[in-house]
N, C-alpha and C positions, 0 to 999 in steps of 0.2 A: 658779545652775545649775551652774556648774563646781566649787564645793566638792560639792554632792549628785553629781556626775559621779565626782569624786576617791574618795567615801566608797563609792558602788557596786563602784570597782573595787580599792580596798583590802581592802574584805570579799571580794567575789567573787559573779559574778552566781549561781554554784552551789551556793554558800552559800548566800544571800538564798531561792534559788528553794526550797530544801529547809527553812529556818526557817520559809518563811512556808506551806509546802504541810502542815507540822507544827502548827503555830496552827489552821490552817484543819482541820484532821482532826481535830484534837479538839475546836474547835468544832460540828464537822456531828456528830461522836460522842454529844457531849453533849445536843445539840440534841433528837436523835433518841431517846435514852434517855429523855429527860424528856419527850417527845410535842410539842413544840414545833415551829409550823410553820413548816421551813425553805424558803423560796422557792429558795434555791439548788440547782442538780444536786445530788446525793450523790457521782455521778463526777466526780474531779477534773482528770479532762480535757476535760469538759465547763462548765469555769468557772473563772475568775482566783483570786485574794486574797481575793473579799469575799463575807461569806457574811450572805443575807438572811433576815433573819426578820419572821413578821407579826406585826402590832400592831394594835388597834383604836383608841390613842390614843399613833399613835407620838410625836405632839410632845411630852406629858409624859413619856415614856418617858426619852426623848432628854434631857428635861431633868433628869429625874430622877438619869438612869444621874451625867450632868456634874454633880451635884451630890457624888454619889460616887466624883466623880477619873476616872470612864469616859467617854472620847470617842467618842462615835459618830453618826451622824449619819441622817436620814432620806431613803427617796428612793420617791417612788411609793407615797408611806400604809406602808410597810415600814420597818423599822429596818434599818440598812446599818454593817456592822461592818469594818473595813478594817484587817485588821494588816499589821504590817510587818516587818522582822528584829528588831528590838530588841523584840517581843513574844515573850514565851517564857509555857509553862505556869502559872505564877505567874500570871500577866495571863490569862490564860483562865479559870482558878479564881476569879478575883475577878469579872470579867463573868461568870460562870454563876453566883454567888452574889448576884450585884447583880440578875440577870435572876429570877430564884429567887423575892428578895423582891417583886419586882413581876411577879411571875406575871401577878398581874390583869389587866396588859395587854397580853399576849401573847396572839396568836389559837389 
């Protein structure tokens, strides 16, 4: 706990908040262009980090995505994407290309 305490404050919590509200915006962007349905608010002030999307088979989803180097996880029959600072647009491109090919199981 105290090295992740050290590494928060060497980044900066204002940093961190502004990487990850960047991830998370062009995830909802993306989301939203491609009709994909996001459970998450669209206002970012109405919602954390983690932005939800539906699945009608999220557990293969899930396993799929981790097949292709993406971690994600599921919660509530939804797919549950969680970035962090060390996620930059590169990592966004790749989960919407990964999600792209498995359309199929997205609601």
């Amino acid at each position: 706990a105290l090295a992740g305490l050290k590494l928060v404050q060497s980044i900066g919590v204002d940093v961190i908040e502004r990487q990850i509200g960047a991830v998370t915006d062009a995830l909802k962007a993306e989301a939203m262009r491609r009709g994909w349905n996001l459970v998450s608010p669209v206002d970012p002030a109405k919602h954390g980090a983690l932005i939800t999307l539906r699945s009608h088979k999220v557990d293969l989803l899930v396993k799929w995505l981790a097949q292709d180097g993406i971690i994600v996880s599921s919660r509530d029959d939804n797919l549950r994407i969680s970035p962090h600072v060390y996620n930059d647009q590169a990592d966004v491109d790749r989960l919407v290309a990964a999600l792209a090919k498995h359309r199929e199981l997205l609601v």
